[in-house]
DRENTORKOL-3810 file (N, C-alpha, C; in nm, 4 decimals):
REM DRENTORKOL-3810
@n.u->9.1410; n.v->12.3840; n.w->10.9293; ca.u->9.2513; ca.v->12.4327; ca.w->10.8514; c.u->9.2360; c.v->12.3824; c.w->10.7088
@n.u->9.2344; n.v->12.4788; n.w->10.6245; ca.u->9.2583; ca.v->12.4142; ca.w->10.5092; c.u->9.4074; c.v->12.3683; c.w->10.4086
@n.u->9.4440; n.v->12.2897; n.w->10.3189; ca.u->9.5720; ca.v->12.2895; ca.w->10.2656; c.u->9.6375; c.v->12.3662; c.w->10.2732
@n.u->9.7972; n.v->12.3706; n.w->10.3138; ca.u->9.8817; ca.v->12.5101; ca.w->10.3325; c.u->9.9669; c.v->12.4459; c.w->10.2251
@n.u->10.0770; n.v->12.5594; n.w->10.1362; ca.u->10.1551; ca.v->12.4993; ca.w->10.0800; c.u->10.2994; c.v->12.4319; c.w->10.1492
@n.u->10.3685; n.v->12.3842; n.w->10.0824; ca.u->10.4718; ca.v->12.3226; ca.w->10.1954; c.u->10.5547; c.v->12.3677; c.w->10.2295
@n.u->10.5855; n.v->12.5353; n.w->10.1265; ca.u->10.6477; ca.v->12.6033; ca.w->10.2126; c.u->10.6147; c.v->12.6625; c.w->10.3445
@n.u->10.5116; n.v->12.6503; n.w->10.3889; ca.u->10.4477; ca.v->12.7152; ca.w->10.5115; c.u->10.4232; c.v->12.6324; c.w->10.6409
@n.u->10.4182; n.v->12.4945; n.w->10.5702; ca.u->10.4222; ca.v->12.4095; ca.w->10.6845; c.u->10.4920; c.v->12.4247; c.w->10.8503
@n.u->10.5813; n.v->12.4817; n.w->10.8278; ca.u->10.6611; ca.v->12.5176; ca.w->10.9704; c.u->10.6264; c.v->12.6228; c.w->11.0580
@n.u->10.4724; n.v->12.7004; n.w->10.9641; ca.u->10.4228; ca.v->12.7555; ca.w->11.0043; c.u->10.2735; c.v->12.7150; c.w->11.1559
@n.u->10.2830; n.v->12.5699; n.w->11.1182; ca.u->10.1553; ca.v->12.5390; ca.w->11.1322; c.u->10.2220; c.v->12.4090; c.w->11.2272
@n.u->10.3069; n.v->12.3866; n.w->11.3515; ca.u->10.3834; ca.v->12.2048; ca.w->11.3887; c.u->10.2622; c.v->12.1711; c.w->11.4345
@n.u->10.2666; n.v->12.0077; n.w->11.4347; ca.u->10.1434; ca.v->11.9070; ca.w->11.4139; c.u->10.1853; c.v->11.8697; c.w->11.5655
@n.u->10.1495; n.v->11.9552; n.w->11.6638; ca.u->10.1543; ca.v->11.9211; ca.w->11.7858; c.u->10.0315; c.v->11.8473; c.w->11.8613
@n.u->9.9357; n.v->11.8392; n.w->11.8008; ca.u->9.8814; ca.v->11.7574; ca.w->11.9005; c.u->9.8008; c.v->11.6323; c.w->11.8031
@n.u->9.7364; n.v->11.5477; n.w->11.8562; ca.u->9.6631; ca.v->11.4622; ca.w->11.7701; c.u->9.5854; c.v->11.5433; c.w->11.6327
@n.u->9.4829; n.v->11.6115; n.w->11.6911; ca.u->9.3703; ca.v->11.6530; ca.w->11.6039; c.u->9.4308; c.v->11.7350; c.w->11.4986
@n.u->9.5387; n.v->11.8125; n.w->11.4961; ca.u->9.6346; ca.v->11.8446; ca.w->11.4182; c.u->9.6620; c.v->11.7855; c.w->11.3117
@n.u->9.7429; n.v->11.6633; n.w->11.3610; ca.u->9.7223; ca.v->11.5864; ca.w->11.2511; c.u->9.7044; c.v->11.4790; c.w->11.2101
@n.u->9.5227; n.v->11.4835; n.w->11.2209; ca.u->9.4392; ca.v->11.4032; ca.w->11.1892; c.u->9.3411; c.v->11.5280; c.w->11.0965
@n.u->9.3913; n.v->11.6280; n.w->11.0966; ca.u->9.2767; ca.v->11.7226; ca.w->11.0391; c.u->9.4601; c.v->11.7125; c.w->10.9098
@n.u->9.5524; n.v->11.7216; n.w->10.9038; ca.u->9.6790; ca.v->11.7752; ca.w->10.7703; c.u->9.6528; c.v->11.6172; c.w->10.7259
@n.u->9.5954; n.v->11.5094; n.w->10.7656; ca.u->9.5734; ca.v->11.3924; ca.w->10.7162; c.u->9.4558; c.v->11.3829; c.w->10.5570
@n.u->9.3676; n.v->11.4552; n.w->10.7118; ca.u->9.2360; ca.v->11.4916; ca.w->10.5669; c.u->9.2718; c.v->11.5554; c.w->10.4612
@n.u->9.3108; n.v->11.6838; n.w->10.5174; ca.u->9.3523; ca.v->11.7653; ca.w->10.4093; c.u->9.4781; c.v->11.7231; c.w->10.2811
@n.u->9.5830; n.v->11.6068; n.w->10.3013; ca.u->9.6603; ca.v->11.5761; ca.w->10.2145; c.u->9.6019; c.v->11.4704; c.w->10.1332
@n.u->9.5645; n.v->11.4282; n.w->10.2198; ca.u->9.5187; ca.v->11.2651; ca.w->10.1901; c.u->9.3603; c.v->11.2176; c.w->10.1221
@n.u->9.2872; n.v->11.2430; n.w->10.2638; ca.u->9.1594; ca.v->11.2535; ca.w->10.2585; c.u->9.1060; c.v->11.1202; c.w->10.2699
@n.u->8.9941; n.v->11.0839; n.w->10.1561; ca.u->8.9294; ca.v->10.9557; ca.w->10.1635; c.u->9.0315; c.v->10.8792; c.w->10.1007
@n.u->9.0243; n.v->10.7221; n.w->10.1141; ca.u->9.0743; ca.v->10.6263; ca.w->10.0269; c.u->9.0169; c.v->10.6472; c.w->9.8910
@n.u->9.0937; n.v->10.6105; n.w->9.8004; ca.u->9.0755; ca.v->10.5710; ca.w->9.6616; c.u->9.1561; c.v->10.4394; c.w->9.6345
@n.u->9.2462; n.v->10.3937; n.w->9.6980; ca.u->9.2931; ca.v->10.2817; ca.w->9.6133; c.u->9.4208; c.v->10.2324; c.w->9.7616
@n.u->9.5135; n.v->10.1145; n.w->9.7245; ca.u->9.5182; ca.v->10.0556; ca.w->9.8878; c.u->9.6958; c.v->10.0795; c.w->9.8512
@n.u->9.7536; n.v->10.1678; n.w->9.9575; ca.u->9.8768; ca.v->10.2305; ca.w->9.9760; c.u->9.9113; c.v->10.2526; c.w->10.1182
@n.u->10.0012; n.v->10.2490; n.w->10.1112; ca.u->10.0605; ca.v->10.3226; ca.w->10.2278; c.u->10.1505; c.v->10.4369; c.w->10.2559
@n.u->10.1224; n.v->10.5967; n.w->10.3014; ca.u->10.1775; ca.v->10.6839; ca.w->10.2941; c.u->10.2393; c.v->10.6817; c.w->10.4296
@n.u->10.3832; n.v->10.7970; n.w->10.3869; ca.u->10.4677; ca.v->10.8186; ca.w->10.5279; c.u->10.4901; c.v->10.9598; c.w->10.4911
@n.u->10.4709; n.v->11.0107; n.w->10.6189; ca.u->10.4545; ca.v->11.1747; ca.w->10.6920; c.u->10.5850; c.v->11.1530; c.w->10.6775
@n.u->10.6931; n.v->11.3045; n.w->10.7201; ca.u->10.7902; ca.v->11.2831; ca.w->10.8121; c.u->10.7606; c.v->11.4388; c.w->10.8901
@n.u->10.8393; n.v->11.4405; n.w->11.0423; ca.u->10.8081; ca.v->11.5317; ca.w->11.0910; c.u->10.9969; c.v->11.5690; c.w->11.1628
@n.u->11.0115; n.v->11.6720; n.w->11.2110; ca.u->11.1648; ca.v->11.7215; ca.w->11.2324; c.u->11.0939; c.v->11.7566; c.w->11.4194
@n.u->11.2129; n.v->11.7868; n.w->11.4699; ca.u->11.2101; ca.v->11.7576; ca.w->11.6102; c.u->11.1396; c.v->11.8409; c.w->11.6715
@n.u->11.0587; n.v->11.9853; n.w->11.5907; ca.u->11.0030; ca.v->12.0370; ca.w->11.6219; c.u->10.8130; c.v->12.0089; c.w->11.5815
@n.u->10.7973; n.v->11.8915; n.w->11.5616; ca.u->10.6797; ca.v->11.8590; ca.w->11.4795; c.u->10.6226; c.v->11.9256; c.w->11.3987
@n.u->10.7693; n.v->11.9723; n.w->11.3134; ca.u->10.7144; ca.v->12.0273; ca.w->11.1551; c.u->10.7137; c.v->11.9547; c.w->11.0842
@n.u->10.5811; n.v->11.9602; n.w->11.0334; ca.u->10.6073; ca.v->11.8679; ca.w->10.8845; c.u->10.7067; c.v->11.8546; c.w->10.7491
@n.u->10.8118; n.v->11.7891; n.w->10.7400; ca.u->10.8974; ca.v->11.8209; ca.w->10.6166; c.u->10.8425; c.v->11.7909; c.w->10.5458
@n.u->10.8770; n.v->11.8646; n.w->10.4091; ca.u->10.8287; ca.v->11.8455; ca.w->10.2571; c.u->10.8694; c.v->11.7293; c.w->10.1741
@n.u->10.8158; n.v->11.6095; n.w->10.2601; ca.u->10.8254; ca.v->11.5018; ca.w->10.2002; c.u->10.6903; c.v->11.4131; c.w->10.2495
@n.u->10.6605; n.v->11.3982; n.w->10.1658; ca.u->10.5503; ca.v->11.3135; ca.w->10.1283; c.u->10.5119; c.v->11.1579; c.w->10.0511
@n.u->10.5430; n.v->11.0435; n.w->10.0749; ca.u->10.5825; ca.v->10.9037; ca.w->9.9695; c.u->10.4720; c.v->10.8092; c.w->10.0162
@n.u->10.3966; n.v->10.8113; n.w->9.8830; ca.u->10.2795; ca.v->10.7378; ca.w->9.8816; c.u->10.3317; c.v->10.5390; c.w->9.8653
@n.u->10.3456; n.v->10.4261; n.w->9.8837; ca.u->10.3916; ca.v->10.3466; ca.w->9.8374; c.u->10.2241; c.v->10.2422; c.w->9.8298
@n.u->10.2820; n.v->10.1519; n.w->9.7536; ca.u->10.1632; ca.v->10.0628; ca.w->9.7106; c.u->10.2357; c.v->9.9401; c.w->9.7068
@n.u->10.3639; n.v->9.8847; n.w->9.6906; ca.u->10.4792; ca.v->9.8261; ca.w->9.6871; c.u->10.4746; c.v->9.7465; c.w->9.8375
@n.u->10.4008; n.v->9.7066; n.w->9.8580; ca.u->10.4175; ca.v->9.6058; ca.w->9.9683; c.u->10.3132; c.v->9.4756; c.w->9.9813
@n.u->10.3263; n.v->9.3951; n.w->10.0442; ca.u->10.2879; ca.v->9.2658; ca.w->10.0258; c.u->10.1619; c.v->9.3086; c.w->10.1118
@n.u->10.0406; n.v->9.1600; n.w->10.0555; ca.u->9.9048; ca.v->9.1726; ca.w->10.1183; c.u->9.9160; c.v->9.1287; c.w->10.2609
@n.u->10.0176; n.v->9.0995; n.w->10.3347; ca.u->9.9719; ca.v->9.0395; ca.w->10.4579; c.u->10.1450; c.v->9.1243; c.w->10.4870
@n.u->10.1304; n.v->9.1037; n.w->10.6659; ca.u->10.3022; ca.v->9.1602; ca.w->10.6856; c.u->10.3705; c.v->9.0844; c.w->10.7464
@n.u->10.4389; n.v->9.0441; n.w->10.6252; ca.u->10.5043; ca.v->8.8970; ca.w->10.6466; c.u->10.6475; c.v->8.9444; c.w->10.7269
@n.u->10.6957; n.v->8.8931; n.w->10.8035; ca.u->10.8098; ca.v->8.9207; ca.w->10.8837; c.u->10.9565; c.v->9.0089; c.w->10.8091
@n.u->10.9964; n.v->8.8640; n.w->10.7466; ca.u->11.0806; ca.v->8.9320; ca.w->10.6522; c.u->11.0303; c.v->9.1254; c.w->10.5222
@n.u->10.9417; n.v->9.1062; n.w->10.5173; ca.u->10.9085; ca.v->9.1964; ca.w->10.4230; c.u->10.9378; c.v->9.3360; c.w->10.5067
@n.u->10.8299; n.v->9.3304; n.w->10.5983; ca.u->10.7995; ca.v->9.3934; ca.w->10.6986; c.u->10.9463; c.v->9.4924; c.w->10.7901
@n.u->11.0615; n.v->9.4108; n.w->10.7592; ca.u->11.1687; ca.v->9.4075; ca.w->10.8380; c.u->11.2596; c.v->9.4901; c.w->10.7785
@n.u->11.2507; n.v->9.4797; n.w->10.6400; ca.u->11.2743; ca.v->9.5273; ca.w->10.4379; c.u->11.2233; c.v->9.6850; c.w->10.4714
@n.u->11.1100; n.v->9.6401; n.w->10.5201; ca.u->11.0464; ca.v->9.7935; ca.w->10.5116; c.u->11.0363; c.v->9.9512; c.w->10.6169
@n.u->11.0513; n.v->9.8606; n.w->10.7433; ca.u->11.1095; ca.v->9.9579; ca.w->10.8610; c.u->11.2835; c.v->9.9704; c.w->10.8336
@n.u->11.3460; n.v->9.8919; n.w->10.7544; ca.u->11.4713; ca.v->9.9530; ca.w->10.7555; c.u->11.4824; c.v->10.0509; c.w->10.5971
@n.u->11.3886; n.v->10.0542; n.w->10.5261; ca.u->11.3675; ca.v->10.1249; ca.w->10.4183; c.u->11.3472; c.v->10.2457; c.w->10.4930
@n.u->11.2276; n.v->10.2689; n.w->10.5775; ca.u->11.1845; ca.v->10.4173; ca.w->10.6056; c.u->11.3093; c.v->10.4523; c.w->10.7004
@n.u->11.3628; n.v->10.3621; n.w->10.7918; ca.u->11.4593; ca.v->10.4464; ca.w->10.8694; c.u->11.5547; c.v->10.4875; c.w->10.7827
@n.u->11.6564; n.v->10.4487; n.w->10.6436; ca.u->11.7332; ca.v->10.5286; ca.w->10.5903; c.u->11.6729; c.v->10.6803; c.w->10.5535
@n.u->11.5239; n.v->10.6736; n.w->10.4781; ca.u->11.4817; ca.v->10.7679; ca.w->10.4235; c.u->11.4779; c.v->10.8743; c.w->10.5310
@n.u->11.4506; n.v->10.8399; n.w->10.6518; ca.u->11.4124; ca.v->10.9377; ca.w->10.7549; c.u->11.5585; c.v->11.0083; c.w->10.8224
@n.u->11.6371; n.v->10.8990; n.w->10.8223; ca.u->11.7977; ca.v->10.9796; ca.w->10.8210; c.u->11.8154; c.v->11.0516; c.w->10.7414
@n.u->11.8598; n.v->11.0377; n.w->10.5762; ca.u->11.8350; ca.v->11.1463; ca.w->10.4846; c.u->11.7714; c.v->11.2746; c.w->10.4721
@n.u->11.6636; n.v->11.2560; n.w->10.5099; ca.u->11.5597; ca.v->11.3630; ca.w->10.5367; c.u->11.5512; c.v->11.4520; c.w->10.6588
@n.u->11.6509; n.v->11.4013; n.w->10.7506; ca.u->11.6642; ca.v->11.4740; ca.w->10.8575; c.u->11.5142; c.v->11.4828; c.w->10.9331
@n.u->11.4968; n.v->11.3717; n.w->10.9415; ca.u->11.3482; ca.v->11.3284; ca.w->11.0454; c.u->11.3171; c.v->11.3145; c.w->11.1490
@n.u->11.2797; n.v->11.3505; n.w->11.2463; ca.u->11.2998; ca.v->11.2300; ca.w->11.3791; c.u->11.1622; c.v->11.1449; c.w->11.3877
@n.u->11.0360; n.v->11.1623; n.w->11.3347; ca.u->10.9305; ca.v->11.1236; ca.w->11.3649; c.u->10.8645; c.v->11.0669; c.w->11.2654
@n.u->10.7719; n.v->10.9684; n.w->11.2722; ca.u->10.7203; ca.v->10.9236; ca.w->11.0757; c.u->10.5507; c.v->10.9248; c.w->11.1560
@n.u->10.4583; n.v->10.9547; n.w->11.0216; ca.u->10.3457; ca.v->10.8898; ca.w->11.0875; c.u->10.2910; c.v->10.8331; c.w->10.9396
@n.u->10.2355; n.v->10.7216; n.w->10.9799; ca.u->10.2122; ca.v->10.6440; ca.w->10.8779; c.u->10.0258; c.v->10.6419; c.w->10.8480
@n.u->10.0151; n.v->10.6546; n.w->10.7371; ca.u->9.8619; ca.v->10.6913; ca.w->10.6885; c.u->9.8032; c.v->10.5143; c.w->10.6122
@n.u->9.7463; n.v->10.4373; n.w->10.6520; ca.u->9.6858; ca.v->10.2953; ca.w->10.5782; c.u->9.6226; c.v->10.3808; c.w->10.4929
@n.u->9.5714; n.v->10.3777; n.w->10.3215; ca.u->9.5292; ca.v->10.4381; ca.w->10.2644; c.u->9.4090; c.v->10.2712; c.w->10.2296
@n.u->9.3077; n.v->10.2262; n.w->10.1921; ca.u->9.2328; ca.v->10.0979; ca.w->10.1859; c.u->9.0992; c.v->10.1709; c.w->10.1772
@n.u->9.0590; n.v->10.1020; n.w->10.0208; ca.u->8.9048; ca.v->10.1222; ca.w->9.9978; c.u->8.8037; c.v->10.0557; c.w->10.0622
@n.u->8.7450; n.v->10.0943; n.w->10.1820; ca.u->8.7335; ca.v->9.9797; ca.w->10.2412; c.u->8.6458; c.v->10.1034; c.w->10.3779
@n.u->8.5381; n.v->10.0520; n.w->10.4339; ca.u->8.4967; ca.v->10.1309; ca.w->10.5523; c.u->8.5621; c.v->10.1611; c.w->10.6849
@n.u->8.5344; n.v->10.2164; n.w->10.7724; ca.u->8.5981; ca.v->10.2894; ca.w->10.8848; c.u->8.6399; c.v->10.1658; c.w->11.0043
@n.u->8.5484; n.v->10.0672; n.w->11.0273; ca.u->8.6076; ca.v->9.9666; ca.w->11.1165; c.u->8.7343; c.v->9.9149; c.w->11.0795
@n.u->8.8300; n.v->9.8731; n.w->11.1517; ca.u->8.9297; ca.v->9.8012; ca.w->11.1919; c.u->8.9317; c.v->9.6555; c.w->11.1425
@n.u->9.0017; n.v->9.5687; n.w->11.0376; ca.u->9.0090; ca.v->9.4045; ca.w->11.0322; c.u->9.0905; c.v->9.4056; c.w->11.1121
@n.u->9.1184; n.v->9.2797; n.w->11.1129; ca.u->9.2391; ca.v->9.2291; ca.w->11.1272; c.u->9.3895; c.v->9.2352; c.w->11.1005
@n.u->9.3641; n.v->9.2709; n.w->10.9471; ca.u->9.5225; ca.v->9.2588; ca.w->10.8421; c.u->9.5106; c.v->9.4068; c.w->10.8942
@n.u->9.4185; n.v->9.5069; n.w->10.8680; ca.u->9.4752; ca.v->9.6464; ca.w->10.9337; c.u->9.5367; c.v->9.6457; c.w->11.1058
@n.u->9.5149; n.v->9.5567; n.w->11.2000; ca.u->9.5664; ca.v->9.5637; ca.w->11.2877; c.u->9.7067; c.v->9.4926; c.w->11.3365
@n.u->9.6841; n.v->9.3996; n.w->11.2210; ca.u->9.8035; ca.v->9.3119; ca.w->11.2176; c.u->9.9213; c.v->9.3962; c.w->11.1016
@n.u->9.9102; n.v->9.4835; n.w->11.0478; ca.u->10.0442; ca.v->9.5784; ca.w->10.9526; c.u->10.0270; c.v->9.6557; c.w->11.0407
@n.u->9.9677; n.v->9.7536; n.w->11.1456; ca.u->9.9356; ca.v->9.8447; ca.w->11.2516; c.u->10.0523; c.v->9.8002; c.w->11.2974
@n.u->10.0269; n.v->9.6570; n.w->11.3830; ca.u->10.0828; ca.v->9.6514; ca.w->11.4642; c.u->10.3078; c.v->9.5749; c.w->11.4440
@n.u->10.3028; n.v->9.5390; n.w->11.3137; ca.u->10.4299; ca.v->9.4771; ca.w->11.2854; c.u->10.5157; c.v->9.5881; c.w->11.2791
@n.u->10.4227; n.v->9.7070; n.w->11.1684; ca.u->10.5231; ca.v->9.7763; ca.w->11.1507; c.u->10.5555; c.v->9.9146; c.w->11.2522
@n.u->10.4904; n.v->9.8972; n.w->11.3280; ca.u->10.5045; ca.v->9.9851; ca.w->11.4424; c.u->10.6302; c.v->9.8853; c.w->11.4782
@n.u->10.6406; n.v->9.7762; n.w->11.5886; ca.u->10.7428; ca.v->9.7256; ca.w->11.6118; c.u->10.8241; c.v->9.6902; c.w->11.5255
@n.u->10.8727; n.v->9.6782; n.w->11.4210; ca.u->10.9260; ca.v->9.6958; ca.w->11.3270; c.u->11.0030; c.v->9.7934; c.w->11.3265
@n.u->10.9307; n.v->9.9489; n.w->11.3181; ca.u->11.0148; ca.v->10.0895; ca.w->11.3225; c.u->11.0857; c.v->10.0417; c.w->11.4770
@n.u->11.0041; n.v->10.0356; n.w->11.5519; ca.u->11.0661; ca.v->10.0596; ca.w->11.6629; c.u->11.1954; c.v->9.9910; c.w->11.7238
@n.u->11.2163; n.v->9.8725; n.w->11.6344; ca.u->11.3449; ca.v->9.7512; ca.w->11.6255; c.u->11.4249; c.v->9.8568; c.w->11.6020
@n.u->11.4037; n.v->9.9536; n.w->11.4617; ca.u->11.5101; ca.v->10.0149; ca.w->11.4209; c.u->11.5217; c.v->10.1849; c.w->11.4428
@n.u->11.4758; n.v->10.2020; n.w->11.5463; ca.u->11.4746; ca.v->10.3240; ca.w->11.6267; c.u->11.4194; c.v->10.4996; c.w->11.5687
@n.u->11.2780; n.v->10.4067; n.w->11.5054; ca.u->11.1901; ca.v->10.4737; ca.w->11.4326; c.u->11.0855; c.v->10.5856; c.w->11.5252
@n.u->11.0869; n.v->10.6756; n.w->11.5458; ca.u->10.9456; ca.v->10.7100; ca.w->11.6592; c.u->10.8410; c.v->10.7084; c.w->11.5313
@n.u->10.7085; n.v->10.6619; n.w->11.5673; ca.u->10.6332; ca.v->10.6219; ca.w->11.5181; c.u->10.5152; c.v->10.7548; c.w->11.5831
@n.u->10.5212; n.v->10.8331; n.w->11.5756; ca.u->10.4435; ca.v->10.9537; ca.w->11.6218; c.u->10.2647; c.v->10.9383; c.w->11.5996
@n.u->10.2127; n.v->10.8648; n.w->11.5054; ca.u->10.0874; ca.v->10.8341; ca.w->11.4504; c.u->10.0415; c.v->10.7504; c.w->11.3530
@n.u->9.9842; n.v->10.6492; n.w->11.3584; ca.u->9.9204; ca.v->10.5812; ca.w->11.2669; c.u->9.7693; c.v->10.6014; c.w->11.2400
@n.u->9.7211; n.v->10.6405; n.w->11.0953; ca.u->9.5662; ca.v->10.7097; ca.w->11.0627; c.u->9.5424; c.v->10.5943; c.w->10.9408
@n.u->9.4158; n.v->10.5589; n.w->10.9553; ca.u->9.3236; ca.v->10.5159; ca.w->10.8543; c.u->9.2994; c.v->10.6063; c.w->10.7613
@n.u->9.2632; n.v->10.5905; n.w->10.6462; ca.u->9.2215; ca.v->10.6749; ca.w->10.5089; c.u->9.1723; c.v->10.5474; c.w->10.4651
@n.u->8.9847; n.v->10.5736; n.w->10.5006; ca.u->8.8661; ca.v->10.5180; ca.w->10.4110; c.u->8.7721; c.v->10.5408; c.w->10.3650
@n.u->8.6871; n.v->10.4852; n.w->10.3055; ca.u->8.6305; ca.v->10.5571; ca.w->10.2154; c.u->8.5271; c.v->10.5910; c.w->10.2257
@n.u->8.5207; n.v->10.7079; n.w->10.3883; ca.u->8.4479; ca.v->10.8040; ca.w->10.4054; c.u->8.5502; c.v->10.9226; c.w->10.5098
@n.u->8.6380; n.v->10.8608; n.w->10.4850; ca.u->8.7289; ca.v->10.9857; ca.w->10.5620; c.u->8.8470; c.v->10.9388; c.w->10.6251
@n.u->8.9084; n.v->10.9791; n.w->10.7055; ca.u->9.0200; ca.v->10.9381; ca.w->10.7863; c.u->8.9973; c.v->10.9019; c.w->10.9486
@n.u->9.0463; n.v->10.7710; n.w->10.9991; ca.u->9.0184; ca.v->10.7783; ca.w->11.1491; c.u->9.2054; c.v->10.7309; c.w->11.1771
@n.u->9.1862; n.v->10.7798; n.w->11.3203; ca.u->9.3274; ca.v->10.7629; ca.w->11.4236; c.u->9.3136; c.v->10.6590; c.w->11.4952
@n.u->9.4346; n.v->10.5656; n.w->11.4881; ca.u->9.4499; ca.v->10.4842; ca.w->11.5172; c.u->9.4989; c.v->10.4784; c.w->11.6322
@n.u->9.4521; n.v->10.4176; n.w->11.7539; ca.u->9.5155; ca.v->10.4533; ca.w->11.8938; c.u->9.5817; c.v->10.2927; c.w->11.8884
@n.u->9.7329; n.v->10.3492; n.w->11.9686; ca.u->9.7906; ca.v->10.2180; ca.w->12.0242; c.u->9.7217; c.v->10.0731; c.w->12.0766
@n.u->9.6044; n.v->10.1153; n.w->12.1296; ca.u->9.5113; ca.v->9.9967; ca.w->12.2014; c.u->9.4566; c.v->9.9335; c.w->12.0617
@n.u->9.4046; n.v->9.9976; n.w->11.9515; ca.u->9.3504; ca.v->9.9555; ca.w->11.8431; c.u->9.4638; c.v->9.8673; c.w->11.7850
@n.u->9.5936; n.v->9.8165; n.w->11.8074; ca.u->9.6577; ca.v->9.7630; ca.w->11.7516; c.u->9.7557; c.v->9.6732; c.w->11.8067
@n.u->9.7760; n.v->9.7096; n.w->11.9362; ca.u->9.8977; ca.v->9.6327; ca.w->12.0295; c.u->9.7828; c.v->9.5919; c.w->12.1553
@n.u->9.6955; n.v->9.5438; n.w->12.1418; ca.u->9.6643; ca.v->9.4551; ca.w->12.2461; c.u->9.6669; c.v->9.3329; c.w->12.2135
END
């Protein structure tokens, strides 16, 4: 698939993984610089036309911060009439997994989930493409 505009998105719901891990590439793509983006998706796994790149967060995921920040996305996702977020690590940096990526993987997943976030997908963006992050890659 290539880029759709966002009016069309509801044309196209991100029902299964490869879905969207392919609207990942296509928005996102490779890393360029170290952020963190949030999808939102509506109960039909359409993508809403919201898109928020942030860079605004601390190098490690410190509890408190972390806590700041799953209750940040849950207002936005009320507003927005959301039910689902998927969160994109954006890091110049190759395709394996550290640590600090498994350790923000894994806070702010429980984190959303404290505050009754569905967490639908977490994707890497590096700097040779995008990989999917499976639950095991982060909560074992």
């Amino acid at each position: 698939m290539t880029s759709i505009p966002a009016s069309e998105t509801h044309l196209y719901p991100l029902v299964t993984d490869d879905l969207i891990e392919q609207r990942v590439t296509d928005l996102i793509g490779r890393a360029c610089r170290r952020q963190l983006w949030l999808l939102f998706l509506d109960e039909n796994d359409v993508q809403l036309p919201l898109l928020m790149p942030t860079d605004d967060y601390p190098a490690r995921p410190e509890p408190k911060k972390t806590a700041e920040l799953a209750d940040g996305i849950a207002r936005v996702m009320a507003a927005a009439h959301a039910t689902q977020l998927i969160l994109v690590w954006e890091r110049y940096a190759g395709a394996d997994l550290t640590a600090l990526d498994r350790a923000w993987a894994q806070q702010v997943h429980l984190e959303c989930t404290r505050v009754g976030v569905r967490v639908r997908a977490q994707l890497l963006s590096h700097k040779r493409g995008v990989r999917w992050l499976s639950p095991d890659d982060f909560l074992a």
